[in-house]
C-alpha positions in Angstrom: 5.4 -17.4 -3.6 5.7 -16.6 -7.7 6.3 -19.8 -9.7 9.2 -17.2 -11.2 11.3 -18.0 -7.7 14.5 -20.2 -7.8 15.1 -21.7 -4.9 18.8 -21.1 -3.8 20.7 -23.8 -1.3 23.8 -22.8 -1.3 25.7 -19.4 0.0 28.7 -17.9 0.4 28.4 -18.0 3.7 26.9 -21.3 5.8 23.8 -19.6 8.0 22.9 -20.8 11.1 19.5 -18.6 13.2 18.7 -18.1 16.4 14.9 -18.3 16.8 14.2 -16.0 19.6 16.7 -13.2 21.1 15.5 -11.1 23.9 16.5 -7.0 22.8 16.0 -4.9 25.7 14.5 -1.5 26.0 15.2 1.2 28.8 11.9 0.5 30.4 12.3 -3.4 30.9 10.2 -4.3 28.0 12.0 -7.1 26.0 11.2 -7.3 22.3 11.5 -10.8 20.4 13.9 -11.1 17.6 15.1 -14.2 14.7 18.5 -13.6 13.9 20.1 -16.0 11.0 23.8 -14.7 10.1 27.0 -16.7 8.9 28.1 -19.6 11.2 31.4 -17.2 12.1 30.3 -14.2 12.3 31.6 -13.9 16.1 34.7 -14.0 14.7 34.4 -11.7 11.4 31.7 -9.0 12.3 29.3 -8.3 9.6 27.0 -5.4 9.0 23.0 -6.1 10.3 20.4 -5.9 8.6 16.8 -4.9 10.5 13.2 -5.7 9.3 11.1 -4.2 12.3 7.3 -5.5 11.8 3.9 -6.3 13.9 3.1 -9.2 11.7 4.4 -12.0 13.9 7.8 -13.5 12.9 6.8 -16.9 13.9 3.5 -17.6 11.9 1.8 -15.2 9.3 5.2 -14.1 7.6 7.5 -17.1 8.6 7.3 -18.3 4.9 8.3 -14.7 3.1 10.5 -14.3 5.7 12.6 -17.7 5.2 13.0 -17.3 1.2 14.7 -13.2 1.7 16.5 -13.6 5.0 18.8 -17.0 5.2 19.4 -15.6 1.4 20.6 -12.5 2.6 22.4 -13.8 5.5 24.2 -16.6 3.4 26.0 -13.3 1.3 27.7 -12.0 4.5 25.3 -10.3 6.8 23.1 -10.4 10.2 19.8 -10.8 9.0 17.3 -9.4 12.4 13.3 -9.5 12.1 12.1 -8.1 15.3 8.6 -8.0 16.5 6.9 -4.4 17.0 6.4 -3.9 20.9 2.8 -5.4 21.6 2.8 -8.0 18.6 4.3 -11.3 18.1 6.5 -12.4 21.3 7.7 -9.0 21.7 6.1 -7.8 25.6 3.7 -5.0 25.8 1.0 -3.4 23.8 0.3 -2.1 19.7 -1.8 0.9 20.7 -1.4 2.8 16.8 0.9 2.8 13.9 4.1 4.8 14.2 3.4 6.0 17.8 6.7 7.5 18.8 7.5 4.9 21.2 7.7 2.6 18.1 10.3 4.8 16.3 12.2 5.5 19.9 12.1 1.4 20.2 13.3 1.1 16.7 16.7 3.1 17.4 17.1 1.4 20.9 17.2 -1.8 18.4 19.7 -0.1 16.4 21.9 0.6 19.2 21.4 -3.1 20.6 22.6 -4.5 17.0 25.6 -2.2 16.5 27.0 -3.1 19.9 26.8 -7.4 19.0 29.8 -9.1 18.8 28.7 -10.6 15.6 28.0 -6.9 14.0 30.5 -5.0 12.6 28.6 -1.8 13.5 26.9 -1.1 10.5 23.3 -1.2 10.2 20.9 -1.2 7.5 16.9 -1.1 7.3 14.7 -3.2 4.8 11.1 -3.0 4.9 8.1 -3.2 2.8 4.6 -1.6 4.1 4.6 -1.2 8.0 8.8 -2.0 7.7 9.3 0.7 4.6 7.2 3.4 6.7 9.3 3.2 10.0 12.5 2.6 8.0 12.0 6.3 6.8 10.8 7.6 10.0 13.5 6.2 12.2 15.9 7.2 9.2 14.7 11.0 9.8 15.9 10.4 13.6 19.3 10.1 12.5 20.6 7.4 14.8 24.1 7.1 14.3 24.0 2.9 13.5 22.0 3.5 10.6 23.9 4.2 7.6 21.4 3.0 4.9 17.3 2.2 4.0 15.2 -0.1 1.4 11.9 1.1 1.4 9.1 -0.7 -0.3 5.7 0.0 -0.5 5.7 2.7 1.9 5.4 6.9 1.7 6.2 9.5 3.1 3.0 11.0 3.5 0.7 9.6 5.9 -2.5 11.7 4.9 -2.0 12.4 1.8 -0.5 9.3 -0.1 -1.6 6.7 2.4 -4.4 4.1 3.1 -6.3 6.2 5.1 -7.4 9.4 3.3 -6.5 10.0 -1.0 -7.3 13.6 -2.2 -8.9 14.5 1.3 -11.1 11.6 0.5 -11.9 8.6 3.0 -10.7 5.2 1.5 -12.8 2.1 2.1 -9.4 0.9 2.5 -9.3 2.7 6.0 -11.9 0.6 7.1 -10.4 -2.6 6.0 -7.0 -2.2 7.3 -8.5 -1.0 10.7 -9.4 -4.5 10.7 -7.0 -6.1 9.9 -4.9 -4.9 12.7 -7.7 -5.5 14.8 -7.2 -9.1 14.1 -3.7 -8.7 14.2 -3.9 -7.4 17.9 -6.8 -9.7 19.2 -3.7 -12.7 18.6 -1.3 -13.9 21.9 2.3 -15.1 21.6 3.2 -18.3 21.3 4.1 -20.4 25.1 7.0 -22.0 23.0 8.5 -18.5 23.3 7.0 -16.8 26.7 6.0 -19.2 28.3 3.2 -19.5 31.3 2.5 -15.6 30.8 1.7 -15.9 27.8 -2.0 -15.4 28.9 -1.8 -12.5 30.8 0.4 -10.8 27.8 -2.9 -11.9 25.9 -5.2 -10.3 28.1 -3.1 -6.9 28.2 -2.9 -6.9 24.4 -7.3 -7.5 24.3 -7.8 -5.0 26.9 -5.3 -2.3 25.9 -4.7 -2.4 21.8 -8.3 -0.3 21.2 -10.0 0.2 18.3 -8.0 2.0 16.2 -10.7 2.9 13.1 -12.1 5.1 16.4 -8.8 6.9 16.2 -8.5 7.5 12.8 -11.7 8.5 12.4 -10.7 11.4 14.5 -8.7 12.6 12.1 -10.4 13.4 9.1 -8.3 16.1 7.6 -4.4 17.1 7.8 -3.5 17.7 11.1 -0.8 17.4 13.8 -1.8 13.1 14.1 -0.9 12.4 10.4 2.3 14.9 10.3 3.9 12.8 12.8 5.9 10.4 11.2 5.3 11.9 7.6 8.9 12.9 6.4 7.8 15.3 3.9 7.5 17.4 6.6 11.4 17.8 6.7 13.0 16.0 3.6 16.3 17.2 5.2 16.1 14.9 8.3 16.9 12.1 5.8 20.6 12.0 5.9 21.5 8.0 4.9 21.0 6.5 1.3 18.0 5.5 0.6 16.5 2.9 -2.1 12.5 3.4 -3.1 10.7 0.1 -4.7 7.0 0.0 -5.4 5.0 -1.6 -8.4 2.0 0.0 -10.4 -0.5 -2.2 -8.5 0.5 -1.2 -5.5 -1.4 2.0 -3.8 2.6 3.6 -3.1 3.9 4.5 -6.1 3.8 7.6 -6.0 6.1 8.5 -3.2 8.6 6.5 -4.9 8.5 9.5 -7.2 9.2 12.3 -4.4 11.2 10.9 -2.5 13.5 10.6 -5.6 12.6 14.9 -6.2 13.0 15.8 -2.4 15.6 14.1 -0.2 19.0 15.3 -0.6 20.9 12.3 -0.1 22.0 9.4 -2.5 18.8 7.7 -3.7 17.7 5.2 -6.0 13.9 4.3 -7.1 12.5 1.3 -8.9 9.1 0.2 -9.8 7.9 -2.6 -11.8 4.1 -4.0 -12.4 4.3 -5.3 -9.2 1.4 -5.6 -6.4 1.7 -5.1 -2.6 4.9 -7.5 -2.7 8.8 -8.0 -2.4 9.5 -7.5 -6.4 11.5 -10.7 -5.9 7.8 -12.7 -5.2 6.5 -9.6 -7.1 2.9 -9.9 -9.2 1.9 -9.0 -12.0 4.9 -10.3 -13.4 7.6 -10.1 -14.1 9.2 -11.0 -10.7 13.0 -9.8 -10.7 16.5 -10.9 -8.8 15.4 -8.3 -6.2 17.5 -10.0 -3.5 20.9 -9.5 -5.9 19.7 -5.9 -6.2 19.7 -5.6 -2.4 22.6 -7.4 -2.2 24.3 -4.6 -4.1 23.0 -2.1 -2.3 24.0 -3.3 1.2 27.4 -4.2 -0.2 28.3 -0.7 -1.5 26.5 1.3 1.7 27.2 -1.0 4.3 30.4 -2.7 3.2 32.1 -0.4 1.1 32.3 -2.2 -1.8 31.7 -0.4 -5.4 29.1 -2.5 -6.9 28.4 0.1 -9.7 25.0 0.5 -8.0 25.1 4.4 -7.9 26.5 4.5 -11.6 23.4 3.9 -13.0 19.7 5.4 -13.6 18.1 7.2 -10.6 15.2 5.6 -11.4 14.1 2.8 -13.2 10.3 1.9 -14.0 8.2 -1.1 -16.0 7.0 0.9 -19.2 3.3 -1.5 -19.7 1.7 -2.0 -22.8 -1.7 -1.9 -23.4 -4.0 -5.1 -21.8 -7.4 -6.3 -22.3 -9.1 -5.3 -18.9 -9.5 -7.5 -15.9 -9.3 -8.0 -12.3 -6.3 -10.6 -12.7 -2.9 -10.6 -14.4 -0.2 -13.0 -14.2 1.9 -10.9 -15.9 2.4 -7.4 -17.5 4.1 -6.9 -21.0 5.9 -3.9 -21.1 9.6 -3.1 -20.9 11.8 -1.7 -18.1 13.3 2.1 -18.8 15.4 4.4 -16.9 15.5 8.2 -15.9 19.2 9.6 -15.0 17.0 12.1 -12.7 13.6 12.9 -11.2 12.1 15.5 -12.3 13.1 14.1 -15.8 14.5 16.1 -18.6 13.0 13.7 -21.0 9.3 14.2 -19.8 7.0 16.9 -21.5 4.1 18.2 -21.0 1.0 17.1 -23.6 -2.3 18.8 -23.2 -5.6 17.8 -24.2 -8.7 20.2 -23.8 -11.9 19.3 -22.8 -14.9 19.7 -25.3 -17.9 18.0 -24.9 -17.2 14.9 -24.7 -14.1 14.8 -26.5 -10.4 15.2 -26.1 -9.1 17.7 -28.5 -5.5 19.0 -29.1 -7.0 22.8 -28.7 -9.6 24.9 -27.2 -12.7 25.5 -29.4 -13.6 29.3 -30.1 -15.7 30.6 -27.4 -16.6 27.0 -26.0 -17.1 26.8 -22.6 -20.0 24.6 -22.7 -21.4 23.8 -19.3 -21.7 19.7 -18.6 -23.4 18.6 -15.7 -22.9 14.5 -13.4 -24.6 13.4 -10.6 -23.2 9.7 -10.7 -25.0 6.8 -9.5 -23.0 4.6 -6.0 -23.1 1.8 -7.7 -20.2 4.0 -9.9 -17.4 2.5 -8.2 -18.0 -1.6 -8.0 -15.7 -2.6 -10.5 -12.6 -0.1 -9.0 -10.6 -3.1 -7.6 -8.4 -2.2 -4.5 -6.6 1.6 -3.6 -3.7 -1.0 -2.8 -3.3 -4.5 -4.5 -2.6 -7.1 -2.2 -2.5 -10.2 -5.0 -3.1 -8.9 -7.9 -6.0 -10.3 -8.4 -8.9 -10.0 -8.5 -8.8 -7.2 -6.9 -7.5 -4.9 -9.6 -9.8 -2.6 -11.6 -12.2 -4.3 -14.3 -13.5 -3.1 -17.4 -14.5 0.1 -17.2 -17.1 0.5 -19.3 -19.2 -0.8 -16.3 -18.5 2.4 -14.7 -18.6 4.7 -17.7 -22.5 4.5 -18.2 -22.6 7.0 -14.6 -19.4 9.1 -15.2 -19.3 12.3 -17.7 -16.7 10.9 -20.3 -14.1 12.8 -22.7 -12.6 10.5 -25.7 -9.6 11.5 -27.9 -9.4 10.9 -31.3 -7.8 7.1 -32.2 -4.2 8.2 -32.1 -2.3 8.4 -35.4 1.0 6.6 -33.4 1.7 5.4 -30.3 1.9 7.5 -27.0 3.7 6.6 -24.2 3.4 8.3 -20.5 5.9 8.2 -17.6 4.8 10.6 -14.2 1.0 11.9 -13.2 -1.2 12.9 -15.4 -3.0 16.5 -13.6 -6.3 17.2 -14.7 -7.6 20.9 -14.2 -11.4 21.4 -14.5 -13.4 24.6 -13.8 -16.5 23.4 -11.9 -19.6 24.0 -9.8 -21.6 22.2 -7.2 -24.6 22.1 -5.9 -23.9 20.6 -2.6 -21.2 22.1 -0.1 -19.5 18.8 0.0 -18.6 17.2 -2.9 -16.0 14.8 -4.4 -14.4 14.3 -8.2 -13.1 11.0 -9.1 -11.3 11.2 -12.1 -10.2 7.8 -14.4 -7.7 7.7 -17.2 -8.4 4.6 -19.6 -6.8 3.4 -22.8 -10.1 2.7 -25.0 -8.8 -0.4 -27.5 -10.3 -0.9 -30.9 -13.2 -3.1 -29.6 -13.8 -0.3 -26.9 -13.0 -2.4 -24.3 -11.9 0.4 -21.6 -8.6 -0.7 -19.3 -8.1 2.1 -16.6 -4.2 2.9 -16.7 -4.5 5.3 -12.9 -7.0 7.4 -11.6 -7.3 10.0 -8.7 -9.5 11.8 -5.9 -10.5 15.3 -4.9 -12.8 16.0 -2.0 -13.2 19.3 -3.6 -13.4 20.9 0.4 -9.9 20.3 -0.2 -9.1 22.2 -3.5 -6.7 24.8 -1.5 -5.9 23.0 1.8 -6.1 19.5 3.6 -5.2 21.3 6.6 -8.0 24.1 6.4 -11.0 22.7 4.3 -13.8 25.1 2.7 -16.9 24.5 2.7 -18.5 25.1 -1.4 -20.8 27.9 -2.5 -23.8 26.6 -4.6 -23.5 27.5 -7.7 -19.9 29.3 -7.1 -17.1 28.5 -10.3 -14.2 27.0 -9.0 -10.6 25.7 -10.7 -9.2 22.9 -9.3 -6.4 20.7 -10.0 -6.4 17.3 -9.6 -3.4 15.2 -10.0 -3.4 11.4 -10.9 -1.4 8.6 -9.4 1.9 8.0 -11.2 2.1 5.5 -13.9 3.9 4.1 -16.9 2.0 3.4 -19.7 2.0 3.0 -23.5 -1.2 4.0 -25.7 -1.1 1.9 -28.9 -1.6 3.1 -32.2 -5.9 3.3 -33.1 -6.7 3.4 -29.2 -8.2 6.1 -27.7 -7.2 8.0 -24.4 -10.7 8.6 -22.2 -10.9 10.8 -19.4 -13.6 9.9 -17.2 -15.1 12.1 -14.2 -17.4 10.9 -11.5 -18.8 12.0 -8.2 -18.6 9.0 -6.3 -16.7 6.1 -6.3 -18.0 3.9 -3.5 -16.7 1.7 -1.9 -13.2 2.6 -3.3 -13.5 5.9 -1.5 -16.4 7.0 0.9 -19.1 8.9 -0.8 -20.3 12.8 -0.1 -23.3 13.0 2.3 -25.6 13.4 -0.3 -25.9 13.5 -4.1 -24.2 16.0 -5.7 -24.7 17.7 -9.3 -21.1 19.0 -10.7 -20.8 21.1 -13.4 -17.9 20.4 -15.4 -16.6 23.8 -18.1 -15.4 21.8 -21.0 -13.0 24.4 -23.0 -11.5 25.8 -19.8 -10.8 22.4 -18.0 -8.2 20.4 -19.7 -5.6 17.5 -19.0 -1.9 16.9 -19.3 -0.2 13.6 -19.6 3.7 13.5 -18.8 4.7 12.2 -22.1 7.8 10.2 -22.5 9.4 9.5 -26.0 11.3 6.1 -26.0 14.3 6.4 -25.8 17.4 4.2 -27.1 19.4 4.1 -23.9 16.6 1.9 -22.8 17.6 -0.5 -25.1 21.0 -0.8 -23.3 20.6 -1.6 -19.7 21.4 -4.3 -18.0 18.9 -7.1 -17.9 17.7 -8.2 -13.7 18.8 -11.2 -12.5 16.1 -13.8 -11.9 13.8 -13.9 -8.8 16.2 -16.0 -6.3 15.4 -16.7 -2.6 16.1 -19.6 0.2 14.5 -22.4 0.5 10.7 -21.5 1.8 9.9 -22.9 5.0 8.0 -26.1 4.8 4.1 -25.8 5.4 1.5 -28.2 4.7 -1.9 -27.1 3.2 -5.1 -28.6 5.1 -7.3 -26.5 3.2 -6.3 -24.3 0.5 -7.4 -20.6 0.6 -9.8 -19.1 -1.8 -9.8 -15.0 -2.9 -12.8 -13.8 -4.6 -14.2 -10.4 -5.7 -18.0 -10.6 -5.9 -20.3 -8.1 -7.4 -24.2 -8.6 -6.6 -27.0 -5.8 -8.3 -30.5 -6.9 -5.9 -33.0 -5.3 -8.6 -36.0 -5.8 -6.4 -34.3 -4.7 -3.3 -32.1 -1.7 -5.7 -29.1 -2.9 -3.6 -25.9 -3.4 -4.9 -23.1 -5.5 -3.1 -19.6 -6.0 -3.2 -18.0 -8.8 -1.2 -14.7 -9.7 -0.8 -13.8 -13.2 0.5 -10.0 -13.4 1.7 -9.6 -17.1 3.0 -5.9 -18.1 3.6 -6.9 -21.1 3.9 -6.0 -23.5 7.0 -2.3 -24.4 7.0 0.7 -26.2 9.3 3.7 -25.2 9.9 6.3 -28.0 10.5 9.6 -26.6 12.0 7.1 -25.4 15.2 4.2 -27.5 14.8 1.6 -25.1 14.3 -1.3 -25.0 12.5 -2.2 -21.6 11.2 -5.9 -20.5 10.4 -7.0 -16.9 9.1 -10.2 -15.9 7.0 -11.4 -12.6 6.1 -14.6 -11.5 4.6 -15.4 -8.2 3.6 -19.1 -7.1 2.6 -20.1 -2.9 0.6 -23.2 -2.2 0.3 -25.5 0.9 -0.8 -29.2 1.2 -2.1 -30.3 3.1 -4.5 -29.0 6.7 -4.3 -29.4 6.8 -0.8 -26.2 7.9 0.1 -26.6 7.5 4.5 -26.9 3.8 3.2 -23.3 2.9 2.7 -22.4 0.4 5.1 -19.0 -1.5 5.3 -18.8 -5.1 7.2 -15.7 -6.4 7.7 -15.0 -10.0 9.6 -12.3 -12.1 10.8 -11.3 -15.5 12.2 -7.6 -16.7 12.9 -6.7 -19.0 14.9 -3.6 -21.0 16.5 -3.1 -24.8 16.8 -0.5 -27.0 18.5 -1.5 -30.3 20.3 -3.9 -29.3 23.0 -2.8 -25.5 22.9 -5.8 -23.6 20.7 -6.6 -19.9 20.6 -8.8 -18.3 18.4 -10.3 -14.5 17.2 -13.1 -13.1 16.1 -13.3 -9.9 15.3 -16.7 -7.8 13.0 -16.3 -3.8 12.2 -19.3 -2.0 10.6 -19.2 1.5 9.6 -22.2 3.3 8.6 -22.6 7.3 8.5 -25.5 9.8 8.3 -25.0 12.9 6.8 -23.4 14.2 10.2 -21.6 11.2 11.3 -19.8 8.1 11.2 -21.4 5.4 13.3 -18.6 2.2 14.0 -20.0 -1.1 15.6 -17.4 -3.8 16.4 -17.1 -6.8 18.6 -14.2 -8.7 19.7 -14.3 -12.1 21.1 -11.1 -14.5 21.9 -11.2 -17.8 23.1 -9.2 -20.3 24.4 -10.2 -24.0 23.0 -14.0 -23.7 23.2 -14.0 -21.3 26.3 -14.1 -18.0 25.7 -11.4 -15.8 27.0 -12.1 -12.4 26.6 -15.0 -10.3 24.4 -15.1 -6.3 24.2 -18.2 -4.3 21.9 -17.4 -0.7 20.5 -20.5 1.6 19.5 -19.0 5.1 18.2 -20.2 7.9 16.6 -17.8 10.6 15.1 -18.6 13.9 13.1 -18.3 14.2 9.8 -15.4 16.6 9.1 -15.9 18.0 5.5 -16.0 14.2 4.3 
């Protein structure tokens, strides 16, 4: 929770919530559901509103969910958080993400809601993450209830633009969220809810859920698995309105961006400096009234009342200014501005040509000088996170750090500011001397006391240069252009900074390195960059300012020990190892409305040696555990993912218990094919 949040206590509407509903599906399985909604709505119907999650209603998003939905529900409207089938209370068992029997669930749910007496049959969908993915992909199944979507943090590519794969590449990040549904899964219901089955529901979860890093590592480049559920397969499906929010620290923006370009329905997009979060709890600040903008939204799509909503901008966005680097903000300067459309007519097209070393405004006669990078793993280290959780520290450091092992192209200071709204495309003409190789490519603003802040960056497992689907293997030596684009972003360049374009080939453990060391050539006078430049404009100057960040009352929890985050970067000069660990300890909390004391730490360990690249090894491990009176569960879950230069090789080990006794335990050891990765 921001310190920004007012806490709101009184509503249009007094709220009352039922703390478990049973929704039935066709094949007997009962999913559990919270609905809060206005003490009378039996007798005036309002519209629903349906946040559909595996991240357990009753425990690890109780408080987030407590500020948005009373608040929500208090303004006239059935507020519904409902369990994914396998998690939380909800009966049976979370084999994958998106499996069609998720999105077949979510419409049964739908069709349940409609058919309340306390619904006016009108249905809505809200979701960030998990919920803004299957908001989409049930919205693309056009189920008659559903006449509108909020989508945050979500895309609607699930290769290309998601945590799994960037640019072809393999994201750490893959590794670590594998895990953290592994947790997820390896938790029971709570008795208070199911009662004396609650075991066996437990045991069908441990024994059936899987490994699902063993699944996804079965997918290593575009194919039938990752279309499923990706709407950019058919834009068109998407007949409802729908409303795109993501922040620049957040590893979604960009399909903020095309969704805004491809769907042919009324659409809105906004994105502010915002992590992995509801913009109403949203850091980097500033958090905004996100709830009022909602609010609006739901009134005018699911009500019918003109709120002005559609009168304004397509697409509004947090211009930042230019920050000092670290792995921590608070809080962004910068100023909000608007685009009528997407594409914009306001955004052009500023090139830069690569010279040696430099950045200039045009080619050099005859200069096509050949540079050459074979970058060191430890390149990489200070990258932060592909998606931002907390905004700190897990956003990218100073980058100077990780300019000593990258081939690096300064401008000249600039003579006036220079301000950037869209992705900047870099196109190089390159060799390699390996047949798989990878480009990482980082755009910094350079300050005065060269202090290097990256403003986005972007991936290319050059296999990949034509085709995901298809991916070619390289010819030694052979010249290839290729065309790399960077994530979106919004960003002014002061006055006496300098724009740096930086090129690497690695980026561990950001991304997973090549099999071995590669040498890239880089052809500086026929490889150049383009930034989307955006001129200010004065109608910025004229919109209307957000509301504050306002939400319920959170629900009340007591801290028995607080949590502690930490980004840790270790260089073992006798050993030539370097480490990056990542501590993620919620801390051990209680929850008084149930009486439950909540427990969950997560520690996450990269390592390589010297420029051994078969020595990458990722170690991620997890304890959570449950508490009330005698009742006590607990998990323990460990992943490790090693590779050779032919494989991936995953260890992991789960072990339950019930008080001191353990309850179940399971041991993985895998071994998948490389796959042009």
């Amino acid at each position: 929770m921001t310190p920004e949040l007012q806490q709101v206590t009184e509503t249009p509407h007094q709220v009352r919530t039922i703390e478990n509903v049973w929704i039935p599906m066709p094949d007997g399985t009962q999913l559990a559901a919270r609905v809060g909604l206005p003490v009378d709505a039996e007798q005036r119907p309002v519209p629903a509103i349906l946040e559909y999650i595996p991240y357990r209603k009753r425990d690890f998003t109780c408080l987030r969910d407590s500020i948005m939905h009373p608040f929500v529900a208090g303004h006239g409207y059935a507020c519904v958080r409902v369990d994914l089938r396998g998690s939380g209370d909800s009966d049976g068992v979370l084999r994958d993400e998106y499996l069609q029997q998720e999105l077949d669930d979510g419409v049964e749910v739908l069709r349940w809601l409609a058919a309340q007496p306390w619904c006016s049959g009108e249905v809505g969908m809200i979701g960030i993450s998990w919920g803004g993915f299957n908001g989409l992909q049930i919205a693309a199944m056009q189920p008659p209830e559903l006449k509108a979507v909020i989508t945050a943090c979500s895309t609607d590519d699930r290769y290309a633009d998601d945590i799994h794969h960037m640019g072809g590449c393999l994201l750490g990040d893959n590794l670590s969220w594998a895990s953290v549904m592994f947790a997820y899964n390896a938790m029971p219901p709570d008795p208070e809810i199911v009662g004396e089955r609650w075991r066996e529901m437990w045991r069908n979860r441990l024994e059936g859920s899987g490994l699902w890093l063993d699944q996804w590592l079965g997918h290593q480049r575009r194919d039938g698995y990752w279309k499923h559920g990706s709407i950019c397969e058919n834009f068109s499906a998407v007949k409802c309105p729908v409303f795109a929010v993501s922040g620049w620290a957040d590893g979604y923006s960009n399909a903020v961006f095309r969704l805004l370009a491809k769907l042919e329905v009324p659409r809105k997009g906004l994105i502010g400096p915002w992590s992995h979060k509801y913009p109403h709890l949203g850091v980097p600040g500033p958090a905004i009234g996100f709830l009022q903008e909602c609010l609006r939204w739901w009134d005018r799509w699911l009500k019918g009342v003109e709120t002005g909503v559609m009168e304004e901008p397509m697409l509004r966005v947090w211009m930042q200014d230019s920050v000092p680097p670290t792995g921590s903000y608070v809080s962004r300067p910068g100023r909000w501005v608007a685009e009528p459309s997407w594409p914009s007519p306001n955004i052009h097209e500023q090139l830069l040509v690569l010279a040696p070393h430099r950045l200039t405004q045009e080619a050099e006669p005859s200069d096509e000088t050949p540079l050459t990078i074979q970058s060191p793993l430890s390149v990489g280290l200070f990258a932060g996170k592909w998606c931002s959780y907390a905004a700190g520290p897990d956003l990218a450091h100073d980058q100077r750090q990780e300019d000593g092992g990258a081939l690096v192209f300064d401008s000249p200071p600039l003579d006036q500011p220079l301000e950037i709204l869209g992705a900047p495309v870099v196109e190089l003409e390159v060799a390699a001397d390996k047949p798989v190789a990878m480009l990482a490519a980082r755009l910094s603003d350079i300050a005065p006391d060269d202090k290097a802040t990256r403003v986005t960056y972007g991936l290319l497992n050059l296999t990949h240069r034509d085709s995901s689907e298809h991916p070619q293997l390289l010819e030694s030596g052979r010249r290839y252009r290729v065309r790399l684009r960077l994530n979106h972003i919004a960003q002014v360049f002061p006055a006496g900074h300098r724009i740096r374009l930086a090129l690497s080939t690695s980026y561990w453990p950001l991304a997973w390195a090549p099999p071995a060391p590669v040498r890239l050539t880089v052809y500086s006078g026929a490889s150049v960059l383009s930034l989307p430049a955006r001129p200010a404009r004065l109608e910025d100057d004229s919109l209307p300012a957000f509301g504050p960040p306002l939400g319920a009352a959170p629900e009340p929890r007591r801290v028995i020990e607080p949590g502690h985050h930490n980004w840790l970067v270790r260089r073992d000069l006798a050993k030539d190892e370097s480490t990056l660990e990542v501590i993620n300890d919620h801390g051990v909390f209680h929850i008084d409305s149930i009486d439950l004391t909540v427990c969950n730490r997560v520690r996450e360990c990269y390592s390589s040696r010297d420029d051994d690249f078969t020595s990458l090894r990722g170690d991620v491990q997890s304890t959570r555990w449950l508490r009330r009176g005698d009742w006590q569960v607990r998990s323990e879950t460990r992943t490790v993912l090693t590779a050779t230069e032919t494989e991936f090789h995953i260890q992991a080990d789960l072990d339950a218990f019930e008080g001191d006794k353990r309850f179940f335990c399971r041991s993985w050891d895998r071994r998948i094919p490389r796959d042009f990765v």
